[in-house]
N, C-alpha and C positions, 0 to 999 in steps of 0.2 A: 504494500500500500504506500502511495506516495505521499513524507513528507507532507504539513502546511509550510507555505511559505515563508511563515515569519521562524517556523523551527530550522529551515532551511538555512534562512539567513543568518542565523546565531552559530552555523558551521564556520567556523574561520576556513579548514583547509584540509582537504580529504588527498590520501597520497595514493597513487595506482600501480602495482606494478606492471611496468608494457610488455618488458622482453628481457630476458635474458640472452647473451650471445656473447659465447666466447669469454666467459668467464666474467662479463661485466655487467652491472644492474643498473637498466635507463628507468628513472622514473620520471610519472608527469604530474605536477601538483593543479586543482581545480580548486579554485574558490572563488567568492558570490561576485568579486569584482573582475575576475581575470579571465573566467571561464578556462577552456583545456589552454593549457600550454604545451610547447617542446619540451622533449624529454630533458631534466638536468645537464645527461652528459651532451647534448647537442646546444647549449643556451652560451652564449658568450659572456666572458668575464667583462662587469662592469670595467668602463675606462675611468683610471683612475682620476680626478677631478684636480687641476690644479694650476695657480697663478700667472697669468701672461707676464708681470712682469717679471724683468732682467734679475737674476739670481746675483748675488756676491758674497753672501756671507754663510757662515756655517750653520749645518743643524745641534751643532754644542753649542754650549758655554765657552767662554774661556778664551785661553790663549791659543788659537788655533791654525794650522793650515791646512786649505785643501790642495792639495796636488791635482793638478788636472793636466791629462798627457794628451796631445790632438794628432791625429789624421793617420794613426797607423787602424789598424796593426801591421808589422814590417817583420819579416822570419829572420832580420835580424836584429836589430833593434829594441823589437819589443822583448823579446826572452831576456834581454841585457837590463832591460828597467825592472821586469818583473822577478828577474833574481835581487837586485837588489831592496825593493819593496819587501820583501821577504825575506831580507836578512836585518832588515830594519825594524820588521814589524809593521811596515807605513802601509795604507792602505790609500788609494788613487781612484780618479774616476777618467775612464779612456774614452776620451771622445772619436770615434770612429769615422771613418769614410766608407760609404754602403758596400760599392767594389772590394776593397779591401778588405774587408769582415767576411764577404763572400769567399775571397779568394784563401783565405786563411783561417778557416772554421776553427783549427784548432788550437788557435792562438787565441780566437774571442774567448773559447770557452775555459784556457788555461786562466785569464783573466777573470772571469766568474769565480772560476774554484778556487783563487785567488782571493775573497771576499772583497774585489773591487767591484766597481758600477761602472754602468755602459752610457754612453752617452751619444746621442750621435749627430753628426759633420757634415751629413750633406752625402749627393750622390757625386759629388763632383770638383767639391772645394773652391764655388763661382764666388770668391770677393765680392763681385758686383752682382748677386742675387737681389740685394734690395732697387736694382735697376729693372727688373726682369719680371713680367707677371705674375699674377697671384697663382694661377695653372701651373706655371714653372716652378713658383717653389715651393708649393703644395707637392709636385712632383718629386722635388728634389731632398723633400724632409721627409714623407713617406716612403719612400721605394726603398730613402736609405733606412729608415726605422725597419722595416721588412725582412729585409738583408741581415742588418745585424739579428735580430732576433731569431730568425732561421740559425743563422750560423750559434748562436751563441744555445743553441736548445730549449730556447723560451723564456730564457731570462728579462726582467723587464730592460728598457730602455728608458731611465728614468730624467735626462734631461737632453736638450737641443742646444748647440752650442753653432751660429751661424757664424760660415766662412770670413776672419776677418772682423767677425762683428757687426755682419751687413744685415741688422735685426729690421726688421720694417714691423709695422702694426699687424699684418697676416700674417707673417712667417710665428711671430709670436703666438696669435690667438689659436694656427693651426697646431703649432707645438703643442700649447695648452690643453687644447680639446682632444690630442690624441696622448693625453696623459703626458706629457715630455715637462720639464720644466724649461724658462731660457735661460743660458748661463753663459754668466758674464766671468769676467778676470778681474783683479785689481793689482797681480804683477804681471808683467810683462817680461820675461826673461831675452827676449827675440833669439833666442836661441839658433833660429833657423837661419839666421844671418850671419852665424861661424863668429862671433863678437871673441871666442876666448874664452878658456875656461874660468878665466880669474874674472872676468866680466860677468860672465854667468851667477858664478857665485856673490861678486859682489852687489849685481841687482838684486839679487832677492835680500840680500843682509840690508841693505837701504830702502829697501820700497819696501818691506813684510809689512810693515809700520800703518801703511794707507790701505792694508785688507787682507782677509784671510787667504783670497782664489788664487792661485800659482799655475801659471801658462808655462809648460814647458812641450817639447815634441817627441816623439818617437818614431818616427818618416817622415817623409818627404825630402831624403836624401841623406847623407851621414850624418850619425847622432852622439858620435867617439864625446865631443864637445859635452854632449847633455849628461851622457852617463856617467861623465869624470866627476860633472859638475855634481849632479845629483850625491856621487859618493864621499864628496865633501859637505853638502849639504844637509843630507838626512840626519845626519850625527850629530851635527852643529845644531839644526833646529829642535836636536832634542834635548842637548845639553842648558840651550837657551829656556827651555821648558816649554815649550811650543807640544802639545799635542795633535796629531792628525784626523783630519773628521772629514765629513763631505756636505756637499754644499746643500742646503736647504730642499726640500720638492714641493 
């Protein structure tokens, strides 16, 4: 006999089982506002919600820095940062380039198991994206979230870091909306300009001052420079009492 309506309505949510297959249980939940839905294991994970603006400071307290390494991963390069990150203890967030993270699957995911965060670069590393339409760098910030996230086994991609700095008001909101955060720097190493390793280091001993975020590189060409630097650095900024954290989401 069916239910009255109003005893109906006092059901918050009745669970069904659909099928069983291969060892796995899809269920569908029905309640008085949703009617049938898709099975659990077929329903997408909410995206996670969060702030267009430009990121620069830590999700600690304290005295802190985040290391941020851009545009590899590099089969050689990268294994030379992430030994040392692990001999230090430091933990990094690698901002990625989509091609590259494809091309080297097994380097994004050494980086995950690494308990660093993924970040990602762009499909392309166009400076001048914020000249370019909103199609283009909707294309350019998606295809490469994609990439990385295939390559790395599903780990999130928890922030967007535009080529450069070339943030516009879309490239931001579309980061946003597809869970990314934007992140920014407040040192500038330029590392990628071969300055010297004593340059290297001295930037950051002079500018840690104006902000937690630390721009250094691990690709786009020789990085002997970064990782000399870096193994001067790590020890110093801990000696300094500088703890490592990552940047806000």
């Amino acid at each position: 006999m069916a239910l009255p309506k109003k005893q109906r309505n006092r059901i918050a949510a009745t669970v069904a089982v659909l099928a069983i297959a291969g060892g796995t249980l899809a269920v569908a939940v029905q309640d008085r506002d949703s009617g049938d839905r898709a099975p659990a294991a077929e329903r997408p994970a909410p995206t996670r919600q969060v702030s267009q603006e430009i990121e620069h400071l830590s999700e600690d307290p304290g005295k802190t820095v985040n290391l941020t390494v851009d545009d590899g991963p590099d089969p050689t390069w990268t294994p030379k940062v992430l030994e040392l990150l692990k001999r230090y203890d430091v933990k990094a967030t690698f901002c990625m380039i989509g091609p590259n993270a494809a091309k080297h699957p097994d380097l994004v995911k050494q980086v995950v198991a690494g308990g660093h965060r993924l970040c990602d670069h762009s499909m392309s590393h166009d400076t001048k994206m914020d000249k370019k339409s909103v199609e283009y760098q909707s294309k350019e910030i998606l295809d490469a979230k994609k990439l990385i996230e295939e390559a790395s086994g599903g780990a999130p991609v928890r922030y967007y870091r535009a080529p450069g700095g070339a943030f516009t008001p879309d490239s931001r909101r579309i980061a946003a909306e597809n869970g990314m955060r934007p992140l920014g720097w407040n040192v500038d190493t330029k590392d990628f300009e071969h300055p010297g390793v004593d340059k290297i280091v001295d930037t950051v001993k002079r500018q840690i001052g104006k902000g937690p975020t630390v721009l250094v590189h691990d690709a786009g060409g020789s990085r002997k420079q970064t990782v000399e630097a870096l193994e001067r650095l790590l020890p110093w900024l801990k000696q300094e009492g500088y703890t490592f954290s990552f940047p806000r989401t």
